[in-house]
C-alpha positions as CSV (number, residue, x, y, z in Angstrom):
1,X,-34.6,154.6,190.7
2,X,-32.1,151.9,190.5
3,X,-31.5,150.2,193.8
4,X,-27.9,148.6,192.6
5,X,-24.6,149.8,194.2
6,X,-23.1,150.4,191.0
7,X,-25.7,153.2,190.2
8,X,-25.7,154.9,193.1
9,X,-22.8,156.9,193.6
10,X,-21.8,157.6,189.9
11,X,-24.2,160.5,189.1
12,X,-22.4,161.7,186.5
13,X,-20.6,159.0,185.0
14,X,-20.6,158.5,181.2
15,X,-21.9,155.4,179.9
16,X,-18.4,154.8,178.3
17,X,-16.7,152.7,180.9
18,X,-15.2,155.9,182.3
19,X,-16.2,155.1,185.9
20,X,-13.5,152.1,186.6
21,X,-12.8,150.9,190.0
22,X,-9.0,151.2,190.9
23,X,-7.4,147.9,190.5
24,X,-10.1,146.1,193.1
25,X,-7.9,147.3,196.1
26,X,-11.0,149.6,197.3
27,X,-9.7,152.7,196.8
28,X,-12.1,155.6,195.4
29,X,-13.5,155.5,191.6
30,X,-10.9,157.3,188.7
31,X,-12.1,160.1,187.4
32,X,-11.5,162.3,184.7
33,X,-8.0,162.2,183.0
34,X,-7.6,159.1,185.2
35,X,-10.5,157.7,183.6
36,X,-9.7,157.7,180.4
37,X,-7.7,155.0,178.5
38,X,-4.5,156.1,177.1
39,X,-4.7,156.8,173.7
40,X,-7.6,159.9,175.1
41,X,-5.3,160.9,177.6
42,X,-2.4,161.2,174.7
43,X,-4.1,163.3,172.2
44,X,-5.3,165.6,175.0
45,X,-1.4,165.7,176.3
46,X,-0.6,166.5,172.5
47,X,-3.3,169.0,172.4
48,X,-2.0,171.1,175.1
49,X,1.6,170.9,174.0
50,X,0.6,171.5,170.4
51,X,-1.0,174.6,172.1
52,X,1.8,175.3,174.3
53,X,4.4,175.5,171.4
54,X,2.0,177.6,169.3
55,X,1.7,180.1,172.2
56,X,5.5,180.1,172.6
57,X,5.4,179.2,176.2
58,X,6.7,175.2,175.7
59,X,10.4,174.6,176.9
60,X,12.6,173.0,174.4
61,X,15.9,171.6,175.9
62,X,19.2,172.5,174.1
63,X,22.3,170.1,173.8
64,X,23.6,171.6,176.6
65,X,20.7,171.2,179.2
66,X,20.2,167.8,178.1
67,X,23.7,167.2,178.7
68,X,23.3,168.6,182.6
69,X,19.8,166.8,182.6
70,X,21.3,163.3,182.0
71,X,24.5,163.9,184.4
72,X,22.6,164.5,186.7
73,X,20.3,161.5,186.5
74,X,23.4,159.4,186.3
75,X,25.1,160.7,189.6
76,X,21.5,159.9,191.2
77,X,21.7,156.5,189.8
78,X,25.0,156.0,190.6
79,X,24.8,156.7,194.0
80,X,23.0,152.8,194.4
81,X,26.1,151.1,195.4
82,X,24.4,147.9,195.1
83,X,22.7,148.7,192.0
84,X,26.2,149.6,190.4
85,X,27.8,146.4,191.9
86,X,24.6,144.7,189.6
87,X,25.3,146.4,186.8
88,X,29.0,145.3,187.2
89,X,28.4,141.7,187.6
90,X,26.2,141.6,184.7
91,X,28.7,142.7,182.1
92,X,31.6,141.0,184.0
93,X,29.6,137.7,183.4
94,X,28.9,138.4,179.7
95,X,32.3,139.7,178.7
96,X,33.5,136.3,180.2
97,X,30.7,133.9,178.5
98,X,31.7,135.6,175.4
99,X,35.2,134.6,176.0
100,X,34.1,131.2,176.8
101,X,32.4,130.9,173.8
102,X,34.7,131.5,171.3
103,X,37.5,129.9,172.6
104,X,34.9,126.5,172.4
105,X,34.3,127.4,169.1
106,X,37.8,127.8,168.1
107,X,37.6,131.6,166.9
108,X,39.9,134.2,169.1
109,X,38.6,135.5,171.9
110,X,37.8,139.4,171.8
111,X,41.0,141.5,172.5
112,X,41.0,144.1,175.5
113,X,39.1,142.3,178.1
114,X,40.3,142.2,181.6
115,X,38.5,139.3,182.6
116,X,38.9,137.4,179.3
117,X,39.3,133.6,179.2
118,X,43.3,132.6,179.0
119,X,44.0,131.3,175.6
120,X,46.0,127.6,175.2
């Protein structure tokens, strides 16, 4: 019997690497689905949905509950006030670098722009 500590706990591990530490913060062994590298876990996750469909028992969204499903997800986002205030900055500051830009090039600045650069 082997006296190592990698041997000793892992009765019935596969010799296929399946029996991977967590990320070295000492937390227990993956196992099963956890185990396995992602393109295993995908075809059994396509398997069972393959299955799932065939059995008529898979949800399909329609226009209309995709339509509530995203709202939704957008009043949850935009409930971040900070977040929103990010999101804000960031295309205030490219609207006006684009402004900037073509007016040192010499083209005309894009029309419509509340925070466009003035023109001379």
């Amino acid at each position: 019997m082997a006296t190592s500590k990698d041997s000793g706990g892992n009765k019935g591990a596969t010799s296929g690497g399946n029996a991977q530490k967590s990320g070295g913060s000492g937390g227990p062994a993956k196992r099963g689905f956890a185990a396995m590298d992602q393109n295993q876990q995908r075809e059994i996750a396509s398997k069972g949905g393959q299955a799932a469909h065939q059995k008529g028992t898979a949800h399909e969204f329609d226009s209309e509950e995709a339509r509530r499903a995203g709202q939704k997800g957008g009043e949850a986002v935009s409930r971040d006030r900070e977040h929103m205030a990010d999101i804000g900055r960031k295309g205030g500051e490219s609207r006006q670098s684009a402004s900037r830009a073509a007016a040192a090039s010499g083209t005309a600045a894009p029309k419509g722009g509340r925070q466009g650069g003035k023109q001379e």
